[in-house]
Chimera marker file (.cmm) of the C-alpha trace (Angstrom):
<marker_set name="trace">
<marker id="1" x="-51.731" y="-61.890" z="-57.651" r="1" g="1" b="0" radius="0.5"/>
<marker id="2" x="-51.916" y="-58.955" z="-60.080" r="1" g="1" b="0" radius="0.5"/>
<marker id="3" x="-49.111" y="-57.068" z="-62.274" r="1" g="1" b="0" radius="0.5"/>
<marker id="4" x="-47.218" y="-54.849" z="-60.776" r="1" g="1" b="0" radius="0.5"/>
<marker id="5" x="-45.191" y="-53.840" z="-63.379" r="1" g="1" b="0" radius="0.5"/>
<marker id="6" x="-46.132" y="-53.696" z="-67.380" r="1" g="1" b="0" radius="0.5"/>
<marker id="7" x="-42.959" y="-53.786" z="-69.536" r="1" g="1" b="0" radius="0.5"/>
<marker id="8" x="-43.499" y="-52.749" z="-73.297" r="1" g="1" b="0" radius="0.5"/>
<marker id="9" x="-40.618" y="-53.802" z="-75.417" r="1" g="1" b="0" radius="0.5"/>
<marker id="10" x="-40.077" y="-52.444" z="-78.573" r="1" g="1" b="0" radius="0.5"/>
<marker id="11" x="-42.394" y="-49.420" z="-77.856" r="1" g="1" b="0" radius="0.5"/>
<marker id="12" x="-41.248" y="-47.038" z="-80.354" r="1" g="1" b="0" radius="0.5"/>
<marker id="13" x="-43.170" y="-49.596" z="-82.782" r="1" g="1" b="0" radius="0.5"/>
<marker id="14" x="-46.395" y="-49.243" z="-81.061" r="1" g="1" b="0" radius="0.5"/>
<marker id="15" x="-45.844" y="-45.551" z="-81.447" r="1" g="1" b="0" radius="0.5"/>
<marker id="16" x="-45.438" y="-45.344" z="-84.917" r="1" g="1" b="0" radius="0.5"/>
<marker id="17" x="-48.010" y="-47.720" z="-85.536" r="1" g="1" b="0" radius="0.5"/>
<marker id="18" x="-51.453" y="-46.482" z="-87.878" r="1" g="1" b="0" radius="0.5"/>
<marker id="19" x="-53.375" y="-43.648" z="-86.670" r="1" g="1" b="0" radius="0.5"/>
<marker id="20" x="-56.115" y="-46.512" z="-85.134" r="1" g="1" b="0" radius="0.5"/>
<marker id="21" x="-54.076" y="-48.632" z="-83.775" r="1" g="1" b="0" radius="0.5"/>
<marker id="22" x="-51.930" y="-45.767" z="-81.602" r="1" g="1" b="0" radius="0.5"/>
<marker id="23" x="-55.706" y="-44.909" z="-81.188" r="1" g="1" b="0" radius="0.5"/>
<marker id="24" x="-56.618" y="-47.974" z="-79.781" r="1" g="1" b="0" radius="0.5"/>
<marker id="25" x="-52.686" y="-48.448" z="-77.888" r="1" g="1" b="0" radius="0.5"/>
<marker id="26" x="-53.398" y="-45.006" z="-75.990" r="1" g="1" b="0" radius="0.5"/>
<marker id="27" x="-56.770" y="-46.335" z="-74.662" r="1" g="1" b="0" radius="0.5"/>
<marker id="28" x="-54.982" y="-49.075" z="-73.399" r="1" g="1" b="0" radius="0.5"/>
<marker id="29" x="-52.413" y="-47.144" z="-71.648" r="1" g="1" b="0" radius="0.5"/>
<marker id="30" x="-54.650" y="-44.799" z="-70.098" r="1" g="1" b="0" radius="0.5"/>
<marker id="31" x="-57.082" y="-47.731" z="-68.758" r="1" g="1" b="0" radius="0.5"/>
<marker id="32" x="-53.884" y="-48.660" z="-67.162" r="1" g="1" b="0" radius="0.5"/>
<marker id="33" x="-52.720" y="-45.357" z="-65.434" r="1" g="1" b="0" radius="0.5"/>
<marker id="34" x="-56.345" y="-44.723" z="-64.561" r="1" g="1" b="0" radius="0.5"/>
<marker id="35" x="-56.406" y="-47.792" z="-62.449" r="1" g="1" b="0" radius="0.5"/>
<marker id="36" x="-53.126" y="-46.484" z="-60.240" r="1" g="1" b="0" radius="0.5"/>
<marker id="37" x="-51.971" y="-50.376" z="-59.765" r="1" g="1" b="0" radius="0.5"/>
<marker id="38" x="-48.839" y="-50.919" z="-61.677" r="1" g="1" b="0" radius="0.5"/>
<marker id="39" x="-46.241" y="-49.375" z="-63.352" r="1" g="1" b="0" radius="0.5"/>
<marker id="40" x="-45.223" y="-49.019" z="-67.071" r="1" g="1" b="0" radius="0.5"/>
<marker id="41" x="-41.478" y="-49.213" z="-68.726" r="1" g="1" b="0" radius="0.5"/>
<marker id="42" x="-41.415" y="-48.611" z="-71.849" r="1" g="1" b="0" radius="0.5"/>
<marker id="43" x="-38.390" y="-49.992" z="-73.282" r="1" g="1" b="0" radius="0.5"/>
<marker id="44" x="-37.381" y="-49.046" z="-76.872" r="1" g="1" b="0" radius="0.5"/>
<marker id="45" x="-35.825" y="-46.141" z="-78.948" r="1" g="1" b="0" radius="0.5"/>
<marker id="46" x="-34.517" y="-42.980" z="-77.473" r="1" g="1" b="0" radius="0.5"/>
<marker id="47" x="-37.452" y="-41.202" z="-79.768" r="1" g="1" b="0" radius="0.5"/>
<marker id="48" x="-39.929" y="-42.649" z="-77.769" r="1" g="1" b="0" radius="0.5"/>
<marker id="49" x="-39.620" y="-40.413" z="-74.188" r="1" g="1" b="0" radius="0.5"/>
<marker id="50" x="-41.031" y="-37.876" z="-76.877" r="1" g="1" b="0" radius="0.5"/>
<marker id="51" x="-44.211" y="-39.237" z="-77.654" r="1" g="1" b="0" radius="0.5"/>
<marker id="52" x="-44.808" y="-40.454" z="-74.703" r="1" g="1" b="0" radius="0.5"/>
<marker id="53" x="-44.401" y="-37.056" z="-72.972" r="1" g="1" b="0" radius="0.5"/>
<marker id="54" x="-46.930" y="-35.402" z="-75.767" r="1" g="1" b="0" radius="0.5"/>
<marker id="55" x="-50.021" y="-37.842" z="-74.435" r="1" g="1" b="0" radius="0.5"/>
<marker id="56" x="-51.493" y="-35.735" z="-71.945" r="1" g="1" b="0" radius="0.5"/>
<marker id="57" x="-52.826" y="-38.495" z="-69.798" r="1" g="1" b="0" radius="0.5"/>
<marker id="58" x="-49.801" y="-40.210" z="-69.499" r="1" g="1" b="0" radius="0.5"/>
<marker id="59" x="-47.807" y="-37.439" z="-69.321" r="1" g="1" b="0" radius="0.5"/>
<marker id="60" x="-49.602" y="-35.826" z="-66.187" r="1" g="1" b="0" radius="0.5"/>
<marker id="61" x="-49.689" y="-39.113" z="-64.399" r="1" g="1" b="0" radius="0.5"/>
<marker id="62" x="-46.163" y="-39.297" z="-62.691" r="1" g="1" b="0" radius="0.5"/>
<marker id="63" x="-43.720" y="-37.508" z="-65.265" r="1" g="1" b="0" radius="0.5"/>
<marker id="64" x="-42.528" y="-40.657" z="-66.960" r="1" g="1" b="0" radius="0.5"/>
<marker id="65" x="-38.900" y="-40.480" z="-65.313" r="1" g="1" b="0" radius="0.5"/>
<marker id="66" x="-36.474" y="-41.286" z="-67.879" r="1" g="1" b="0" radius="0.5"/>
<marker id="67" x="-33.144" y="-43.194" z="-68.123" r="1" g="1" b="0" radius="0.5"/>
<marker id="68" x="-31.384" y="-43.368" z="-71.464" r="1" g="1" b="0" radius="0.5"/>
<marker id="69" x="-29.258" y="-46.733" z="-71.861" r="1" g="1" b="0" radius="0.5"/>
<marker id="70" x="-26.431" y="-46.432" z="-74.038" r="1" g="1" b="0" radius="0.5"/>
<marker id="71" x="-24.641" y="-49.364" z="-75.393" r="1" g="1" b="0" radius="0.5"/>
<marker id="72" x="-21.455" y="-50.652" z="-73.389" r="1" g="1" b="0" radius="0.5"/>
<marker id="73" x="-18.303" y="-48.784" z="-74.979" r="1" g="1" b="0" radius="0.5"/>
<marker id="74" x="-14.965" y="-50.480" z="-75.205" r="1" g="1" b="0" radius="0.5"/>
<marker id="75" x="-14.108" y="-48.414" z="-72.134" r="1" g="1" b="0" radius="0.5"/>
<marker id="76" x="-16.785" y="-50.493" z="-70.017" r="1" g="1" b="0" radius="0.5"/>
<marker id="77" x="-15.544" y="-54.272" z="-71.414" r="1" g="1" b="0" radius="0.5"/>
<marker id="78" x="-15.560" y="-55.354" z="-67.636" r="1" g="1" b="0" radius="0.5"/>
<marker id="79" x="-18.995" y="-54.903" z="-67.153" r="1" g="1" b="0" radius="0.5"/>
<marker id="80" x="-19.599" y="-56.208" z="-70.280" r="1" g="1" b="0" radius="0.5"/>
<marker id="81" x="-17.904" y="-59.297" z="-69.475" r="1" g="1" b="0" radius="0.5"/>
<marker id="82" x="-19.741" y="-59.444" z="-66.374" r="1" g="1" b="0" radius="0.5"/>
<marker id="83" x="-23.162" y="-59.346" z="-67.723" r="1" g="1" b="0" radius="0.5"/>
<marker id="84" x="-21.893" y="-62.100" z="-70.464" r="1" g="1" b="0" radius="0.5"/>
<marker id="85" x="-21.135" y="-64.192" z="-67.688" r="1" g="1" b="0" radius="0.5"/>
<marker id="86" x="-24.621" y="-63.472" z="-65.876" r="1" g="1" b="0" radius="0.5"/>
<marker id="87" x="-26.410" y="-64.681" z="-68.995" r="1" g="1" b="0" radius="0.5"/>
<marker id="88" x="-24.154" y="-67.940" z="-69.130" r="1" g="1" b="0" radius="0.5"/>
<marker id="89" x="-24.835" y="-68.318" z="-66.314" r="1" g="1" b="0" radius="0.5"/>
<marker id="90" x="-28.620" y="-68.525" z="-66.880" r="1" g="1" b="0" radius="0.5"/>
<marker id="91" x="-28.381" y="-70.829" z="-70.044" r="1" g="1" b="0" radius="0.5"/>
<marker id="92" x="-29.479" y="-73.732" z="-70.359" r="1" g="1" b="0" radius="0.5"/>
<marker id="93" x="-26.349" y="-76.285" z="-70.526" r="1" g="1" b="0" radius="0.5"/>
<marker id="94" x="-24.751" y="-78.552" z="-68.292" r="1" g="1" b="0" radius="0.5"/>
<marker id="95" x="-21.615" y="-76.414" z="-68.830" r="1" g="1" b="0" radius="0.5"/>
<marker id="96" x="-20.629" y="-72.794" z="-68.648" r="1" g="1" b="0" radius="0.5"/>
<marker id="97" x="-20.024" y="-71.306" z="-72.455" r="1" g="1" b="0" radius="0.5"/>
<marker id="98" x="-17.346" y="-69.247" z="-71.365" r="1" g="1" b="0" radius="0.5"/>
<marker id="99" x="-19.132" y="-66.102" z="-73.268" r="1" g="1" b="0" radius="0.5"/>
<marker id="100" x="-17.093" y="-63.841" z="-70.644" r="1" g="1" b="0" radius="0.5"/>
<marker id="101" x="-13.779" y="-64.911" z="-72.366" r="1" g="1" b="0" radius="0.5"/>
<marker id="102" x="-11.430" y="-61.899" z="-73.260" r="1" g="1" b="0" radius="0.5"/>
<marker id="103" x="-12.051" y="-63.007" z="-77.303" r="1" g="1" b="0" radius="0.5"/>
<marker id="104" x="-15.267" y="-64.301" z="-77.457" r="1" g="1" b="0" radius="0.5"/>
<marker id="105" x="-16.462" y="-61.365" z="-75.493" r="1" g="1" b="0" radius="0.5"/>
<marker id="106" x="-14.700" y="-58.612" z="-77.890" r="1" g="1" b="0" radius="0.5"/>
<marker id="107" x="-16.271" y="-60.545" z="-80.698" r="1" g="1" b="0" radius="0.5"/>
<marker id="108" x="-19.623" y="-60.192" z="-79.453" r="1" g="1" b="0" radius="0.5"/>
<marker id="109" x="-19.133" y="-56.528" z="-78.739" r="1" g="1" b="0" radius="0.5"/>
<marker id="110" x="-17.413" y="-56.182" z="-82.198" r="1" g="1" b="0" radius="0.5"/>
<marker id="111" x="-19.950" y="-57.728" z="-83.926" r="1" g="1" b="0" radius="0.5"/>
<marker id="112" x="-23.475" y="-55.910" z="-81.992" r="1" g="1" b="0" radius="0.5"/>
<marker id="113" x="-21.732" y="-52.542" z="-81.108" r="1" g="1" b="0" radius="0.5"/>
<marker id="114" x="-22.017" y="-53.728" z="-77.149" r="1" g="1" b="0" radius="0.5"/>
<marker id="115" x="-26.049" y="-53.573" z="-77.213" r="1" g="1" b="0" radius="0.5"/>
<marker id="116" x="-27.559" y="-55.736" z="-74.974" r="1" g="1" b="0" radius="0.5"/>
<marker id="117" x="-30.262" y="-56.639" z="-76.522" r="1" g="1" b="0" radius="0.5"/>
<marker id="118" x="-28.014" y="-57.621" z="-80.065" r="1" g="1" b="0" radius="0.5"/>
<marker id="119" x="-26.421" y="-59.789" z="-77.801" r="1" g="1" b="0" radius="0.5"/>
<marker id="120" x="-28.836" y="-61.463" z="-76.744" r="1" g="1" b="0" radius="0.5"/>
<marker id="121" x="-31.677" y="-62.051" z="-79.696" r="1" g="1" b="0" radius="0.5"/>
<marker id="122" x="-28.431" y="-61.945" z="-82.488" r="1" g="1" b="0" radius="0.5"/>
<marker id="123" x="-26.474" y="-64.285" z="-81.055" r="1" g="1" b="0" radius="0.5"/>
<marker id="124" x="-26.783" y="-65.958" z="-78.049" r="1" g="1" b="0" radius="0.5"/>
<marker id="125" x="-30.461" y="-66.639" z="-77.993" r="1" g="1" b="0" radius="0.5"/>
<marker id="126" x="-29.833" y="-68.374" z="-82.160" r="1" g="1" b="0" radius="0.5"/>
<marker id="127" x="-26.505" y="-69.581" z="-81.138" r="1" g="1" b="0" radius="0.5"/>
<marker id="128" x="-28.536" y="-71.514" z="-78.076" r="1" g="1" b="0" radius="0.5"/>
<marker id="129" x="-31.091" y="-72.996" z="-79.954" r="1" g="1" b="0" radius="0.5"/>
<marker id="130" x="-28.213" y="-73.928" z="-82.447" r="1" g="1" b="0" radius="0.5"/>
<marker id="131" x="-26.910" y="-76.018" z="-79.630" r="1" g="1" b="0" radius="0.5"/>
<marker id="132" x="-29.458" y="-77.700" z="-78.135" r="1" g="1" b="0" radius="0.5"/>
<marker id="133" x="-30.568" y="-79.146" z="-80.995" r="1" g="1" b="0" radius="0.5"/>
<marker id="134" x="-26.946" y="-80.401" z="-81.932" r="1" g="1" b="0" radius="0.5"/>
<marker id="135" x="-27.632" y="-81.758" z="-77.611" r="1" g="1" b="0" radius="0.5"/>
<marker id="136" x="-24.265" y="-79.822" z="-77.574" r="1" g="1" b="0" radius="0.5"/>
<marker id="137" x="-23.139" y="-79.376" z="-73.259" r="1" g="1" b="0" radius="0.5"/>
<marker id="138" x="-22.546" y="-75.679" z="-73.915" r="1" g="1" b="0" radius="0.5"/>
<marker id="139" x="-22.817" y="-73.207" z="-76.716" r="1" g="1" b="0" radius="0.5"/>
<marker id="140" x="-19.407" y="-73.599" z="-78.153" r="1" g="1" b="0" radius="0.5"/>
<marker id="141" x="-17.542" y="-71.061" z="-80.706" r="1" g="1" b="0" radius="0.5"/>
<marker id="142" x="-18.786" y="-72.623" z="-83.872" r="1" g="1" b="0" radius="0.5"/>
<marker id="143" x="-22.046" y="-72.204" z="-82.930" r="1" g="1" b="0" radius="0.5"/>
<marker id="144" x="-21.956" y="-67.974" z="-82.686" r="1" g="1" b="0" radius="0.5"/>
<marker id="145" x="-19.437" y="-68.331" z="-86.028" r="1" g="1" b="0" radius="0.5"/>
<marker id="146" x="-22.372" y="-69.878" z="-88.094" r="1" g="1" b="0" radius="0.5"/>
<marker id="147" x="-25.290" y="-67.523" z="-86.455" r="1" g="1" b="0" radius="0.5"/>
<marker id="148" x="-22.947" y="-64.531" z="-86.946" r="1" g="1" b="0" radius="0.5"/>
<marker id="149" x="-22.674" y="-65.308" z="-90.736" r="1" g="1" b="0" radius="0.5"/>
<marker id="150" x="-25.920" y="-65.906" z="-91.214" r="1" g="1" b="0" radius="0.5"/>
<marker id="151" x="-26.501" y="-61.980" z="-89.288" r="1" g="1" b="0" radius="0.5"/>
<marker id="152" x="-23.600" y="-60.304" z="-90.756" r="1" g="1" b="0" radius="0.5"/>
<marker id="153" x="-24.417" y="-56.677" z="-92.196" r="1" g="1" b="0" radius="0.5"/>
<marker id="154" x="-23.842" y="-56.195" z="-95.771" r="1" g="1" b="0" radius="0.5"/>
<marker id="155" x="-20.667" y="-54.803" z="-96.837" r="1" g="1" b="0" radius="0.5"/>
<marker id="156" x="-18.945" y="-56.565" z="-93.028" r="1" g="1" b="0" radius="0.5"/>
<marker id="157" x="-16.394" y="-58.639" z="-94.165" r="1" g="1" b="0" radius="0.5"/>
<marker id="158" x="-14.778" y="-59.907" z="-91.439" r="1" g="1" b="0" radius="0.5"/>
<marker id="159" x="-15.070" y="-63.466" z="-89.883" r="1" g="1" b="0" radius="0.5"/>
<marker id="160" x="-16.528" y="-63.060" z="-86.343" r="1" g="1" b="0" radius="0.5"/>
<marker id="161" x="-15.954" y="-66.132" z="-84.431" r="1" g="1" b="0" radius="0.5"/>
<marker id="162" x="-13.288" y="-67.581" z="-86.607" r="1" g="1" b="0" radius="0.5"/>
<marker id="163" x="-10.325" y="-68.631" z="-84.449" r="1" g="1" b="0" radius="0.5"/>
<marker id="164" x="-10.757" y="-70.674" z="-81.044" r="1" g="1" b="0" radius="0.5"/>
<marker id="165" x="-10.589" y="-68.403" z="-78.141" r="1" g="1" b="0" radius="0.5"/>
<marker id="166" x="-7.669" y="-68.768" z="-75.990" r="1" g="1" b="0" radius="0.5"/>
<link id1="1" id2="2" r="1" g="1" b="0" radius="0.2"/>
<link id1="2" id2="3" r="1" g="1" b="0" radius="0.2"/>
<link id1="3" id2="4" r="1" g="1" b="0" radius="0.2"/>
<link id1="4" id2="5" r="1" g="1" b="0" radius="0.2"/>
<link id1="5" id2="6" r="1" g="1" b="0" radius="0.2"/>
<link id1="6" id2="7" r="1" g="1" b="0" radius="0.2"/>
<link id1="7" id2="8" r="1" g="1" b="0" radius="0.2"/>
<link id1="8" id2="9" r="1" g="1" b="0" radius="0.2"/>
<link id1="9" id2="10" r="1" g="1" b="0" radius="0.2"/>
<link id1="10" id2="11" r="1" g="1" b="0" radius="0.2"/>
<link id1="11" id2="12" r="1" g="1" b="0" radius="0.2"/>
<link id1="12" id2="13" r="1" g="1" b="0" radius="0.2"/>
<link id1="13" id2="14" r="1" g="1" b="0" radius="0.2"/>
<link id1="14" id2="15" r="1" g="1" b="0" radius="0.2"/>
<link id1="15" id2="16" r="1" g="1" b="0" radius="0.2"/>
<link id1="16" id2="17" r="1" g="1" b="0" radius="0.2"/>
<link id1="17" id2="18" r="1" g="1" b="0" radius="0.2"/>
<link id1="18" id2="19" r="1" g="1" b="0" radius="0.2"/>
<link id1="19" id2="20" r="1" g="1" b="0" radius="0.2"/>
<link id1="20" id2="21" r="1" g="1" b="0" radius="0.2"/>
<link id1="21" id2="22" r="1" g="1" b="0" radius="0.2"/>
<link id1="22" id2="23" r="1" g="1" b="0" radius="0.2"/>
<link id1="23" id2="24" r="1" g="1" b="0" radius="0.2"/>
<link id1="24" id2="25" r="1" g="1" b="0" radius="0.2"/>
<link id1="25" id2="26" r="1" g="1" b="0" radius="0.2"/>
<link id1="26" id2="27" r="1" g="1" b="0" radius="0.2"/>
<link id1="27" id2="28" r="1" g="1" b="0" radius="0.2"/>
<link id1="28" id2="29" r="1" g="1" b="0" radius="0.2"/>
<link id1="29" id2="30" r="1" g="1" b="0" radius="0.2"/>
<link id1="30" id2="31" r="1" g="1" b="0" radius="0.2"/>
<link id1="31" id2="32" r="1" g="1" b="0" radius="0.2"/>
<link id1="32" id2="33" r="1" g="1" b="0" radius="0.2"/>
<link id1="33" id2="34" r="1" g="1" b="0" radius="0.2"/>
<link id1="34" id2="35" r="1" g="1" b="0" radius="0.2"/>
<link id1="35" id2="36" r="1" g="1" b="0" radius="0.2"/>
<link id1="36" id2="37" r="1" g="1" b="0" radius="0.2"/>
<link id1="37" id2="38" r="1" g="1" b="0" radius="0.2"/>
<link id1="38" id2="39" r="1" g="1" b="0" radius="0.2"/>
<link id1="39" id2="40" r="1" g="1" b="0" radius="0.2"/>
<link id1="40" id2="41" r="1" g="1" b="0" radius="0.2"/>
<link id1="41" id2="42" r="1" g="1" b="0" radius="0.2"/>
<link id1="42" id2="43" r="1" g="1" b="0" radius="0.2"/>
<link id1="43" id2="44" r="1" g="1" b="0" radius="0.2"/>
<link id1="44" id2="45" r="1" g="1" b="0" radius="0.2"/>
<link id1="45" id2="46" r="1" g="1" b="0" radius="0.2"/>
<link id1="46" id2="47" r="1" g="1" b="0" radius="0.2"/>
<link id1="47" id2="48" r="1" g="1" b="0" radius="0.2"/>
<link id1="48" id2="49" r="1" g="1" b="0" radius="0.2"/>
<link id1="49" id2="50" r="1" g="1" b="0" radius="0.2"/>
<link id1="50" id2="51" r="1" g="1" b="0" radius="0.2"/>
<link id1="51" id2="52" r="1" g="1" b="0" radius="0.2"/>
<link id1="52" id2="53" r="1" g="1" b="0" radius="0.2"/>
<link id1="53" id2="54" r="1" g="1" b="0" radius="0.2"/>
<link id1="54" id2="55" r="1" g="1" b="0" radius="0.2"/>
<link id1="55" id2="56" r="1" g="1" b="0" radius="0.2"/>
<link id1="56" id2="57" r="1" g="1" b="0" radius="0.2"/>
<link id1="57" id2="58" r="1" g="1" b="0" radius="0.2"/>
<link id1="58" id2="59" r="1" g="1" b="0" radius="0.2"/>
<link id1="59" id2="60" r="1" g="1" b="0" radius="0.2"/>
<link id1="60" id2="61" r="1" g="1" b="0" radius="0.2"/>
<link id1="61" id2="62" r="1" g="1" b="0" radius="0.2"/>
<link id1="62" id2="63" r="1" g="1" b="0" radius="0.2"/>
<link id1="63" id2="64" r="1" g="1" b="0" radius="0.2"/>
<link id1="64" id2="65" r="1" g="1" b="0" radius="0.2"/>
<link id1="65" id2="66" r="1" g="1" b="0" radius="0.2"/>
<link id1="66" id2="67" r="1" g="1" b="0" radius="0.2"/>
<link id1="67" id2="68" r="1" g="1" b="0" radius="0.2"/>
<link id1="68" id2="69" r="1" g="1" b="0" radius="0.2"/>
<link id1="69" id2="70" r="1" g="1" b="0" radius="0.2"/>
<link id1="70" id2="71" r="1" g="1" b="0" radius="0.2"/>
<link id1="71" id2="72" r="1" g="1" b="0" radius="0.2"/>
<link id1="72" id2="73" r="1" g="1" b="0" radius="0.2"/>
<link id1="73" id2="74" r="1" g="1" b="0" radius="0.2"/>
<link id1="74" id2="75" r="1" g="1" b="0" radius="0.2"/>
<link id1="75" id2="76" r="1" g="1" b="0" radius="0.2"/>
<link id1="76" id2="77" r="1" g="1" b="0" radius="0.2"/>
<link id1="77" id2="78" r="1" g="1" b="0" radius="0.2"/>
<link id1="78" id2="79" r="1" g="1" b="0" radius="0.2"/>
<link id1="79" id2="80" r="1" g="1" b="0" radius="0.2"/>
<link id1="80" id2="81" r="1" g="1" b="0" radius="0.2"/>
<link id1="81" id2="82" r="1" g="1" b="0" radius="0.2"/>
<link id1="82" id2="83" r="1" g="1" b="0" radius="0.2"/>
<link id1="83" id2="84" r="1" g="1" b="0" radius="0.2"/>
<link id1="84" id2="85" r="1" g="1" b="0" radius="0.2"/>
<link id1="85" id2="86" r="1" g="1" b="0" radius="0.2"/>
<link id1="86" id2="87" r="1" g="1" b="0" radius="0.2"/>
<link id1="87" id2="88" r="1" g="1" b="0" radius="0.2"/>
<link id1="88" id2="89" r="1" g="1" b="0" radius="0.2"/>
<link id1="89" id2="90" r="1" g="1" b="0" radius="0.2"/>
<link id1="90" id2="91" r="1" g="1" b="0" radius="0.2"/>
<link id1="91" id2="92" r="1" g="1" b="0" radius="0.2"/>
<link id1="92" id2="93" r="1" g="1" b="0" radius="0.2"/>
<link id1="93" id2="94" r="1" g="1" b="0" radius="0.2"/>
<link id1="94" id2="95" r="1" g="1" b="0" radius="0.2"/>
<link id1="95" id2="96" r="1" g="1" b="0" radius="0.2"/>
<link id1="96" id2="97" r="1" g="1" b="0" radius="0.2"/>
<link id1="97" id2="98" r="1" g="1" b="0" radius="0.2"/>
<link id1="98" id2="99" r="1" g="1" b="0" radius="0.2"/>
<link id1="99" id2="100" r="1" g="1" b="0" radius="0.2"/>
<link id1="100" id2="101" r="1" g="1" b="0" radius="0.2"/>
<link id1="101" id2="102" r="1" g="1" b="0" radius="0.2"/>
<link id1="102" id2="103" r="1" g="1" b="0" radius="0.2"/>
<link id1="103" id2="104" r="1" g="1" b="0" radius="0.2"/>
<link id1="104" id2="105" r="1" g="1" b="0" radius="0.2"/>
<link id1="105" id2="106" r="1" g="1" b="0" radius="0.2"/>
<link id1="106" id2="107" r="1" g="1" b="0" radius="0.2"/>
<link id1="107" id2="108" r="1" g="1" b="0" radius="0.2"/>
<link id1="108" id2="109" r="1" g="1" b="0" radius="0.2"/>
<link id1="109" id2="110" r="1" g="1" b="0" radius="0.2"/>
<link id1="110" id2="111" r="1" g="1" b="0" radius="0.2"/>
<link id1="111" id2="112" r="1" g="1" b="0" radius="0.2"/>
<link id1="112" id2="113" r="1" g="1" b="0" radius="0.2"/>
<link id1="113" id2="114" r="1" g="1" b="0" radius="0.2"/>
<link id1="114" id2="115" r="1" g="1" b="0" radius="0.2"/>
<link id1="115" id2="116" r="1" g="1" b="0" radius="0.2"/>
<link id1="116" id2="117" r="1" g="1" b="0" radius="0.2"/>
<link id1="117" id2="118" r="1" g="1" b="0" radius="0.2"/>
<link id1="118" id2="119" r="1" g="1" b="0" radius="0.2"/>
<link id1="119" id2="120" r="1" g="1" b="0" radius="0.2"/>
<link id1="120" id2="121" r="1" g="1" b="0" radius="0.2"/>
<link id1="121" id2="122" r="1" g="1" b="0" radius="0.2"/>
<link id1="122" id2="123" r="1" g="1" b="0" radius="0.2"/>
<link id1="123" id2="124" r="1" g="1" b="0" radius="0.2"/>
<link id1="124" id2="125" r="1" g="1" b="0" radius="0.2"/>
<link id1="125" id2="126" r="1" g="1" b="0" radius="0.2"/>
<link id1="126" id2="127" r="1" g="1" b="0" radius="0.2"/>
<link id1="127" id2="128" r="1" g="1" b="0" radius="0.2"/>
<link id1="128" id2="129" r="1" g="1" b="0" radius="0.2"/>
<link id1="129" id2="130" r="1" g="1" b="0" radius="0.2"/>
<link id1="130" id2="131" r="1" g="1" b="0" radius="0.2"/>
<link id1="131" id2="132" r="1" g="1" b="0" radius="0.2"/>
<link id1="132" id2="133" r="1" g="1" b="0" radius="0.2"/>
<link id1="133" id2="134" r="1" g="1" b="0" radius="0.2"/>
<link id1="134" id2="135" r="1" g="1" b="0" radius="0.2"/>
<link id1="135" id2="136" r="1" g="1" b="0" radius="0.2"/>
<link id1="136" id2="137" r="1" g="1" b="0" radius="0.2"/>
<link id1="137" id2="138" r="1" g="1" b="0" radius="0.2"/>
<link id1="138" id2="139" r="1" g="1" b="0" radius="0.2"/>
<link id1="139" id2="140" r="1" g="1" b="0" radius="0.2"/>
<link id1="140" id2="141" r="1" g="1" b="0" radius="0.2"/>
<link id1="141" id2="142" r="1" g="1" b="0" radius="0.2"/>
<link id1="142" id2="143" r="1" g="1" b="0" radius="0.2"/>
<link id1="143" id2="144" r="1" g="1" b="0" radius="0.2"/>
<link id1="144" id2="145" r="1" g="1" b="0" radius="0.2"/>
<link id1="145" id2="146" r="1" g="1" b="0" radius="0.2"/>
<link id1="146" id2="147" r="1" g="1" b="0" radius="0.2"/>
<link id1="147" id2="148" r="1" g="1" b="0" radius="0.2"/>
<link id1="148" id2="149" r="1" g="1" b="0" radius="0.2"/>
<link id1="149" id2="150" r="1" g="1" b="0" radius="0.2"/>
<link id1="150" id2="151" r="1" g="1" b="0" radius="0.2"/>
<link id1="151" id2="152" r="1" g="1" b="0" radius="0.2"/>
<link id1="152" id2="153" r="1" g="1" b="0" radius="0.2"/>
<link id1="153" id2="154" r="1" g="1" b="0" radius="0.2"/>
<link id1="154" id2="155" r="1" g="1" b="0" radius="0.2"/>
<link id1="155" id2="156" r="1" g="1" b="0" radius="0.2"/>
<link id1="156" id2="157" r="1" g="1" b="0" radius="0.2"/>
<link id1="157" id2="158" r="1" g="1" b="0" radius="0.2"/>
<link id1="158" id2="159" r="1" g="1" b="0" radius="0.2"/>
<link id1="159" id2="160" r="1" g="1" b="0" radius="0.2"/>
<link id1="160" id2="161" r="1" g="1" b="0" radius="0.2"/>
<link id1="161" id2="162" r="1" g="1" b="0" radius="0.2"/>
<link id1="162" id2="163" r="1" g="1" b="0" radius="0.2"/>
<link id1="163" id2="164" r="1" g="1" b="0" radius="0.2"/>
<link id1="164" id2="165" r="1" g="1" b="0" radius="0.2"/>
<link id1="165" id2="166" r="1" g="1" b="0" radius="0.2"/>
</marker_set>
């Protein structure tokens, strides 16, 4: 079996990195596009398709097609509730959370702006961990409450989480 497919998360990191080590990263990625035997996402910030387009090899190699994901607005709450339910879904409890509730999942776009990614490494993912360890049979409300707290921005002062969802 070999990769078909190398994600880099977070790229816009590796881009800004030192001089040596974009160096070293850009060595890397061409070894990779030389050998014509898997594919590259780069997943990260929208100033990323930039860079990437200025380094020739890569650049020259297939065009780097580009899609631009934007968070979910309030106008596109169904499919957010849809992908909340997918990732329940995939949890690891002998019950459903119910993250796909009308409340809980306004609070959770409320609180991370609808980004996926908030979602799931803000909240979810602590909230999770939160409940296993209390051997809790689903992630219940108290559980985002407390991990929301603990992530709230400065100068946010509203309770996220705070009443039980309907």
């Amino acid at each position: 079996m070999r990769a078909q497919l190398v994600i880099i998360d977070d790229s816009q990191f590796l881009f800004g990195a030192h001089k040596n080590h974009v160096r070293e990263f850009y060595g890397f990625l061409k070894q990779l596009v030389d050998r014509h035997t898997c594919n590259i996402l780069f997943v990260g910030e929208e100033g990323v398709i930039p860079q990437v387009l200025a380094f020739g090899p890569l650049a020259a190699r297939g065009g780097f097609p580009k899609k631009v994901l934007t968070p979910f607005g309030e106008g596109a709450m169904d499919q957010f509730r849809l992908l909340l339910h997918e990732i329940d879904l995939r949890l690891p409890f002998r019950e459903l959370s119910g993250l796909a509730n009308k409340y809980l999942a306004q609070e959770l776009h409320d609180f991370t702006g609808g980004a996926t990614g908030q979602v799931m490494f803000n909240l979810v993912r602590p909230a999770a961990f939160r409940a296993l360890n209390e051997d809790s049979p689903r992630i219940l409300r108290h559980h985002l409450y407390e991990e929301a707290a603990l992530r709230q921005k400065p100068g946010d002062a509203r309770e996220y989480f705070a009443r039980e969802a309907a």
